[in-house]
C-alpha positions as CSV (number, residue, x, y, z in Angstrom):
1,X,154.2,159.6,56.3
2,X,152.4,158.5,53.3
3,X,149.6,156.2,52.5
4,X,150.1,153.2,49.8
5,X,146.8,151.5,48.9
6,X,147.6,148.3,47.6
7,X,145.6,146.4,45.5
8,X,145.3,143.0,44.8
9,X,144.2,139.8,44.4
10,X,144.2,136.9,47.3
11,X,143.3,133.3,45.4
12,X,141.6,134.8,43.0
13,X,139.8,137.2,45.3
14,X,140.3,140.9,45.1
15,X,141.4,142.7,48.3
16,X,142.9,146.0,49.3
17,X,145.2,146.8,52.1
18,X,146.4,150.3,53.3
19,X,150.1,150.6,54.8
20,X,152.0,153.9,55.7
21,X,155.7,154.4,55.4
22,X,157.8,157.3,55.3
23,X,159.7,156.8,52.4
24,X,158.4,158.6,49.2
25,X,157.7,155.6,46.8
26,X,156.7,151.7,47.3
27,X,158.3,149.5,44.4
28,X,155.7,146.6,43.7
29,X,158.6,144.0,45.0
30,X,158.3,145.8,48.3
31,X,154.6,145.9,48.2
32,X,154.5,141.9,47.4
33,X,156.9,141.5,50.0
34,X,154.6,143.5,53.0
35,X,152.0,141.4,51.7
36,X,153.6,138.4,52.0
37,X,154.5,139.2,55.7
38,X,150.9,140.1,56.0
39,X,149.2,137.1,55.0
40,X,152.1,134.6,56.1
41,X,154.8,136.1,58.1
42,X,153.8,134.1,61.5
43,X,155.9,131.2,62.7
44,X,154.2,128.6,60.9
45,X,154.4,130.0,57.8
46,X,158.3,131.2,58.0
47,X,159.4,128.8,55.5
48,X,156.9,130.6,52.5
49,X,159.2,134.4,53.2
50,X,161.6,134.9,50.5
51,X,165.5,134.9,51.6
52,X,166.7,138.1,52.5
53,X,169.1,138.1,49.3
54,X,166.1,137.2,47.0
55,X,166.2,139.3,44.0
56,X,162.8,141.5,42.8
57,X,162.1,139.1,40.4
58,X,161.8,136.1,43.2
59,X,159.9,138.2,45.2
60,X,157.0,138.9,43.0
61,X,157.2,134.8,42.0
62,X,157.1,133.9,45.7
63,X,154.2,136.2,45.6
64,X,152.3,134.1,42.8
65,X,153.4,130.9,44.0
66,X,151.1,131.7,47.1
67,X,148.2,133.5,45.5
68,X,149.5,136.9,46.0
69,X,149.3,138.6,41.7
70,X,148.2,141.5,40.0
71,X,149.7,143.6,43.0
72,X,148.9,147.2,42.2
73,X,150.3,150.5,44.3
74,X,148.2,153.2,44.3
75,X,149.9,156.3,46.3
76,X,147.0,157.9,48.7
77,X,147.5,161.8,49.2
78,X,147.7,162.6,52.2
């Protein structure tokens, strides 16, 4: 398992969330997207998840539309 520090900021406001997955690297498209579940992946909020055939590219504007931007991965050694 390895540790992914990601870095961001919420409206504006800076925040940092620590997830661990197996695999060996966390594209920033896949980081946005665990955010996004994070912050609004309840049932109210369903509607804001991107499709499951979004490209990268929609991802990361999904992301921005909702105040999710400057997402940053920084690999944690472990």
């Amino acid at each position: 398992m390895r540790n992914y520090s990601l870095e961001y900021l919420f409206n504006g406001e800076p925040r940092t969330y620590i997830f661990e997955f197996k695999q060996p690297q966390l594209p920033v498209r896949e980081a946005a997207m665990h955010l996004l579940q994070l912050h609004f992946g309840d049932g109210e909020n369903s509607l804001i998840m991107p499709t499951a055939d979004a490209t990268p590219e929609e991802i990361l504007e999904q992301a921005e539309r909702v105040g999710l931007t400057q997402i940053k991965v920084v690999d944690q050694p472990g």
